[in-house]
C-alpha positions in Angstrom: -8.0 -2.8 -14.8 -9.5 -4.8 -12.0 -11.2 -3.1 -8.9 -11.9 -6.0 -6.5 -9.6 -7.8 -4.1 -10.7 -11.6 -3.1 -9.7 -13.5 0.1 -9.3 -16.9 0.4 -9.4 -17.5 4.0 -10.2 -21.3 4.3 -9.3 -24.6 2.7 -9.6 -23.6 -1.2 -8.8 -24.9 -4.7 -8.2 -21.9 -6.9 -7.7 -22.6 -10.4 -8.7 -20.9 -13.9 -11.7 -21.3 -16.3 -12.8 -19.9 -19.0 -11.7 -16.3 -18.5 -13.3 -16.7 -14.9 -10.8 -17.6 -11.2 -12.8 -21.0 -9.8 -12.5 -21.2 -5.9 -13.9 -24.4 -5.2 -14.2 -24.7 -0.8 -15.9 -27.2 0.9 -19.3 -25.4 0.8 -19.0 -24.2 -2.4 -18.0 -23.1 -5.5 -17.2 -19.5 -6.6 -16.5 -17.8 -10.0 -15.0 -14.5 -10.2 -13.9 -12.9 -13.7 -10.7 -12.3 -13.7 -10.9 -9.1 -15.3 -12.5 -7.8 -12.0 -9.3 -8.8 -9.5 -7.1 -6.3 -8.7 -6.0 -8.3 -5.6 -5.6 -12.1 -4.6 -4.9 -12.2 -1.3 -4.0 -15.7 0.3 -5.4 -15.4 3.3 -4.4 -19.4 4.9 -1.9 -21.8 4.4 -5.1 -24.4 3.2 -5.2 -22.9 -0.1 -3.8 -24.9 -3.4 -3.7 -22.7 -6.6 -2.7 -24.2 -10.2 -0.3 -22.9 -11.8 -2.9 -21.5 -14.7 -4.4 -19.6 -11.9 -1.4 -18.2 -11.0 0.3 -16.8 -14.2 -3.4 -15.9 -15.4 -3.8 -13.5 -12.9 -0.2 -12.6 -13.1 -0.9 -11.8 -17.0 -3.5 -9.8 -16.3 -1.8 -7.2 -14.2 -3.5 -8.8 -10.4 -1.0 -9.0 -7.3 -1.4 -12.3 -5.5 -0.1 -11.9 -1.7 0.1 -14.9 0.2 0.5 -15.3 4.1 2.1 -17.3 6.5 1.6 -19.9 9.3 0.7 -16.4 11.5 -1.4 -14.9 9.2 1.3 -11.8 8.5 2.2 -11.4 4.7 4.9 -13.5 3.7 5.4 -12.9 -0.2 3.7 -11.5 -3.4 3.8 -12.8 -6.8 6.2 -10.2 -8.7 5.7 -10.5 -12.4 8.8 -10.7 -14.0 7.9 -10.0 -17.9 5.1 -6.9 -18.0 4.1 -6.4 -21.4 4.7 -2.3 -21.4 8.1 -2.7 -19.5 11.0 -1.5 -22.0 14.6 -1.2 -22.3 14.5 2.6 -22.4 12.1 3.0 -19.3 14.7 0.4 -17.4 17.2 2.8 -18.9 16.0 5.7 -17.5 14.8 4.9 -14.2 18.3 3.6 -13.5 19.5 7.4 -14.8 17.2 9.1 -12.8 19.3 11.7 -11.4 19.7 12.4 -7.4 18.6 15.8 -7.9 15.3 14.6 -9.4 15.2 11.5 -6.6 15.5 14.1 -3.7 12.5 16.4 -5.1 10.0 13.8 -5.4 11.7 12.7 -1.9 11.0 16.3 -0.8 7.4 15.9 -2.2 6.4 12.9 -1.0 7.6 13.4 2.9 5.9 16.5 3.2 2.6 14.9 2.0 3.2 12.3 4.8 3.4 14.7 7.5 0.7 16.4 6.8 -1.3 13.3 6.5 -0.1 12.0 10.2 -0.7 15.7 11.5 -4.1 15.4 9.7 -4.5 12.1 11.6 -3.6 13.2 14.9 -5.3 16.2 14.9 -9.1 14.1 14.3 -8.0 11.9 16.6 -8.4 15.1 19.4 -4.5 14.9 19.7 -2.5 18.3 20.0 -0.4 18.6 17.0 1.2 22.0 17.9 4.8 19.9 18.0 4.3 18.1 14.9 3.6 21.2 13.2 6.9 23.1 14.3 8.9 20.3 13.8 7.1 19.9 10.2 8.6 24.0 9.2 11.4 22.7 9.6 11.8 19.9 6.5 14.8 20.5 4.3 14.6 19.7 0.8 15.7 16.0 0.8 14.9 15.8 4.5 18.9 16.2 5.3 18.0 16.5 8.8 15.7 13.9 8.8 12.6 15.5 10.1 10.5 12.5 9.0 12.0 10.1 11.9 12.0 13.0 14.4 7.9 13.5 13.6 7.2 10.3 13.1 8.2 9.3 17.1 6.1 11.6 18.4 3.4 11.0 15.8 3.3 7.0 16.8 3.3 8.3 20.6 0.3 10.8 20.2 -1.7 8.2 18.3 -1.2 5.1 20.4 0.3 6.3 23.8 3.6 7.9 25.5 5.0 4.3 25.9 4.4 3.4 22.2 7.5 2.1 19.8 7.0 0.6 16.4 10.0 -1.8 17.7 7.0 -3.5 20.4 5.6 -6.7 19.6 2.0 -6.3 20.3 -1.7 -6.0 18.5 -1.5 -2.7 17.3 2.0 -3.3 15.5 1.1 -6.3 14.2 -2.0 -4.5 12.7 -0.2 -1.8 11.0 2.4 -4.2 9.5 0.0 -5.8 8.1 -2.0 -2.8 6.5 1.3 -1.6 5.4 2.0 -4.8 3.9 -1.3 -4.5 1.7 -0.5 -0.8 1.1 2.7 -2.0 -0.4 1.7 -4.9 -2.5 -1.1 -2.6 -4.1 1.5 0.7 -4.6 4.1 -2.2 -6.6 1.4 -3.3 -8.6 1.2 -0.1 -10.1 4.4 0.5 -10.6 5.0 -3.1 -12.4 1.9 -2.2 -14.6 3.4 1.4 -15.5 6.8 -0.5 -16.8 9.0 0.3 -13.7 11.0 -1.9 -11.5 10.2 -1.7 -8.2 14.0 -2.6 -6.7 15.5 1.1 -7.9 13.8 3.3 -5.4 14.4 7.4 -5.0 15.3 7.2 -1.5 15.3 3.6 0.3 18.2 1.5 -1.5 18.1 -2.0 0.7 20.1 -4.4 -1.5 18.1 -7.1 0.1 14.8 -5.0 -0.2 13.1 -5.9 -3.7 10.3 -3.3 -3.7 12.7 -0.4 -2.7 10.3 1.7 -4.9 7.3 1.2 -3.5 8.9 1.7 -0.2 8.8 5.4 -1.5 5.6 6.0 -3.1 3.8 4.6 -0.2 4.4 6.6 2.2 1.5 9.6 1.8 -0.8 6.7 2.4 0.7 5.4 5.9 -1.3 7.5 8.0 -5.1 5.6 6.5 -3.7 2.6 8.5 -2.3 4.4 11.3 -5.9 6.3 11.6 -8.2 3.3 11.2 -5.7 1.2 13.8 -5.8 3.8 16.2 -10.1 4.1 16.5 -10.3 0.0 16.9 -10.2 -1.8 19.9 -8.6 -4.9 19.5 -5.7 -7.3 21.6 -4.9 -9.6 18.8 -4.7 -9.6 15.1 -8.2 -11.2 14.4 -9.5 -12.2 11.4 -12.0 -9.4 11.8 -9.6 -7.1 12.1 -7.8 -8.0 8.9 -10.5 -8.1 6.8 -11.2 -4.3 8.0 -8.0 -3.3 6.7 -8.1 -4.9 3.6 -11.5 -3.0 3.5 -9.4 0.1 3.7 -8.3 -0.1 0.1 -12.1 1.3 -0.7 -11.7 3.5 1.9 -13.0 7.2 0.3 -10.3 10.0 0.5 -9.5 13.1 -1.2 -6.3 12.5 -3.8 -5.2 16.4 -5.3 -8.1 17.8 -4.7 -10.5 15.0 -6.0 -12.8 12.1 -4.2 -11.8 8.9 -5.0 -11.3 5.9 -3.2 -7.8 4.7 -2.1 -6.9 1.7 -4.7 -7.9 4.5 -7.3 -5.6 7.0 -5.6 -2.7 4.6 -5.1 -3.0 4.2 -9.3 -3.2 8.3 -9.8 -0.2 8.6 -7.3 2.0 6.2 -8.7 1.3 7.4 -12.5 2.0 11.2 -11.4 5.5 10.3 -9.5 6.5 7.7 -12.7 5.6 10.8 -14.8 7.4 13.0 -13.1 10.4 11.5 -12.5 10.3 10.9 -16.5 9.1 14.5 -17.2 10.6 16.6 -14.4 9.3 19.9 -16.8 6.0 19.0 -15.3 4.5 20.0 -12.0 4.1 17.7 -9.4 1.3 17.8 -6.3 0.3 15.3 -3.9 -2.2 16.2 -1.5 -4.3 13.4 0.8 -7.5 14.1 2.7 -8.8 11.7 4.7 -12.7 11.6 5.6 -14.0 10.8 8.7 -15.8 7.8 8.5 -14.1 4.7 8.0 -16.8 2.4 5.4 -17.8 -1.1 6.4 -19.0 -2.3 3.2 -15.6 -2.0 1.0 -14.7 -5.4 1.2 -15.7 -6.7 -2.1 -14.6 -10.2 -2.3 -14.2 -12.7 0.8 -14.2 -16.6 0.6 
């Protein structure tokens, strides 16, 4: 299982040797095992890979995400034929009932609430509103709490005039920590034999990671929380490589201290196993610490 995440963020040859990913740049020449990459991310439009590169890392279970002309995520390598996926796990996610669907549903909204009123609330922010509107979840959300919270959430942490709809810095910053956040949650889910496209709650036809859409959302509020103490007016290069730094970011997960990549692989595993086993219990609890590290960022070409 890797643990590190590599950006290429200049002109780059990437290509496979010898068990090892070569990035060759105009300096130098790196060698990374590939064993140790969790995440590839693609970081420029200057960057050639080979093909060998590419369905090497693929093999062994590592997300490439490559960006666009503005720097935003643009796609992901998906792999198409995991090893441990089976017909009777495609069987029965595709049987899950809605029953099941709307408990984890249940589960996993309330963990997100409680994260943003966690947020909020170190932020100096008074969460008195977001904590009455929180009593009054529903199983399955049928009054869709979530959106109601999530307005004035966005609105404490960034200002009364705030919409996620705006096109400025601090959206552009959380789309693009979501982005990563979402890449690294469908990674797990390919490597645990599910398909990411049959979710338990989104169900975009045009949306292939429907899934991960889902399972992400406890983890939302780490971006929204490191966005909100930065000062920045554009998406920076600085500022990207801090939230892909967020993915070593040390949190609680279920009562134990862990660091975000690892909780992201505990998370999805418990849900998956869950949703296969609804007999067993299910708990997702996320803590966030105070301090934000700066040395997380294992990788960066």
């Amino acid at each position: 299982m890797g643990w590190r995440t590599v950006v290429i963020s200049q002109h780059a040859k990437v290509s496979y040797s010898g068990r090892k990913i070569v990035v060759q740049t105009s300096d130098a020449t790196h060698q990374v095992p590939i064993d140790d990459i969790q995440i590839l991310l693609v970081a420029t439009t200057q960057a050639v890979l080979t093909a060998t590169a590419i369905t090497e890392l693929s093999s062994s279970g590592a997300k490439i995400i490559f960006t666009g002309r503005d720097g935003n995520p643009a796609c992901e390598v998906v792999d198409d034929y995991p090893g441990n996926r089976s017909l009777a796990s495609i069987q029965q996610q595709v049987d899950w009932s809605t029953e099941l669907k709307e408990t984890l549903w249940t589960t996993v909204v309330k963990a997100k609430i409680a994260m943003q009123i966690q947020s909020a609330e170190l932020l100096g922010k008074n969460i008195t509103n977001l904590k009455s509107e929180a009593q009054q979840i529903e199983f399955a959300d049928q009054s869709n709490r979530e959106a109601v919270i999530a307005r004035k959430y966005f609105q404490k942490m960034f200002g009364q005039d705030f919409t996620r709809t705006d096109a400025n810095a601090i959206n552009a910053a959380l789309n693009y920590g979501y982005s990563l956040l979402l890449s690294a949650v469908n990674r797990e889910i390919v490597c645990t034999g599910y398909l990411t496209q049959f979710g338990i709650h989104h169900h975009n036809a045009m949306n292939d990671f429907n899934l991960g859409s889902d399972l992400m959302e406890p983890f939302r509020p780490v971006i929204d929380y490191w966005v909100a103490h930065q000062k920045f007016n554009e998406l920076t290069a600085d500022v990207k490589f801090g939230l892909v730094e967020l993915l070593n970011l040390e949190l609680e997960y279920n009562g134990h201290v862990t660091i975000l990549r690892n909780a992201l692989t505990k998370h999805v595993q418990n849900c998956l196993n869950f949703m296969s086993n609804p007999k067993q219990s299910l708990e997702v609890k996320v803590v966030m610490c105070h301090e934000v590290p700066h040395n997380a960022l294992i990788s960066h070409v």
